[in-house]
C-alpha positions as CSV (number, residue, x, y, z in Angstrom):
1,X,2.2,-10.8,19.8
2,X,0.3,-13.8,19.4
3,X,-3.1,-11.8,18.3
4,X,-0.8,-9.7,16.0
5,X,0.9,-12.9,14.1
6,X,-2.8,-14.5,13.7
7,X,-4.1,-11.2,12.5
8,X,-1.3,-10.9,9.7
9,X,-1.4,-15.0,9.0
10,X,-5.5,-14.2,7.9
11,X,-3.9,-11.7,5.7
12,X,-1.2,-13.7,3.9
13,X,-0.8,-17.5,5.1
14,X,2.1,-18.3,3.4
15,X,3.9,-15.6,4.8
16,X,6.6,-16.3,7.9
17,X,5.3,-13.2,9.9
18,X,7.8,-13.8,12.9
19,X,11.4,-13.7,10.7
20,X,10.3,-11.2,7.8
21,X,11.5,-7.7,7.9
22,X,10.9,-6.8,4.7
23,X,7.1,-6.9,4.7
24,X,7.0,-3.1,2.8
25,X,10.1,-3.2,1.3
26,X,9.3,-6.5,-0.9
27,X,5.4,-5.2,-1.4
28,X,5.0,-8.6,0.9
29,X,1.6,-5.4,2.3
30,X,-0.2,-3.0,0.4
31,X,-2.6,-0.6,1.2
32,X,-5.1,-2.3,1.3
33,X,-3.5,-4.7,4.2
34,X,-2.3,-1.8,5.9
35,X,-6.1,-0.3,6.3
36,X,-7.1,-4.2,7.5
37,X,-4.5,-4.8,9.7
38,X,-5.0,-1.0,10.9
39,X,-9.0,-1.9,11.9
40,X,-8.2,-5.4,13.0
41,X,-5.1,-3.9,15.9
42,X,-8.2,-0.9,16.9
43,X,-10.6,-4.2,16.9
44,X,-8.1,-6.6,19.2
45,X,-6.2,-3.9,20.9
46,X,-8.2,-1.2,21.7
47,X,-5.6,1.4,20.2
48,X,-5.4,3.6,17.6
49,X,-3.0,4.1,14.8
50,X,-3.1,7.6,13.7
51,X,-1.8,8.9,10.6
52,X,1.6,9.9,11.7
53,X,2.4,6.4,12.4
54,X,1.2,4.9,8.9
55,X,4.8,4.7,7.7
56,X,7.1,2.0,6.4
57,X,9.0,1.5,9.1
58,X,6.1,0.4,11.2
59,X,4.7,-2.1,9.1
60,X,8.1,-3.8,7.7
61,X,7.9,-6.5,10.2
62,X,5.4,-7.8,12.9
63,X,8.1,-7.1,15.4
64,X,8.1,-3.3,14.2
65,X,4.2,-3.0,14.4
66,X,4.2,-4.8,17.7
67,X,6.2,-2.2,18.9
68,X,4.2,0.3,17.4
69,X,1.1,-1.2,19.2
70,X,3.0,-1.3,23.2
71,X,3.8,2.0,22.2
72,X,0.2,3.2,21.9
73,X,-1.1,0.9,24.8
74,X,1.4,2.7,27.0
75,X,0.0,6.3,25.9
76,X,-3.1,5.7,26.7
């Protein structure tokens, strides 16, 4: 999680990655962070987000996309 929060903080500093849930919702990310974060979690992790996990729900908090990224460990 540790790799994830500094990963995000590069993104948006002033940010508080760990409590917000709302990171789509209140445009906190765009698209443009989604493809950076996206290359940065194949990059540190070694896993791949495809396109049917490019969806709101995944990138609304770091806990979500977290969960997204066990997920994917697990599969492969």
């Amino acid at each position: 999680m540790e790799q994830l929060l500094e990963i995000l903080e590069e993104l948006h500093p002033e940010v508080d990655f760990e409590s917000c849930e709302t990171l789509i919702d209140d445009k906190i990310l765009d698209s443009f962070d989604i493809i950076s974060i996206i290359s940065e979690v194949n990059d540190v992790f070694d896993v791949t987000i495809s396109a049917e996990y490019i969806i709101p729900d995944n990138f609304n908090s770091a806990k979500a996309l977290y969960a997204l990224i066990e997920k994917l460990e697990d599969e492969e």
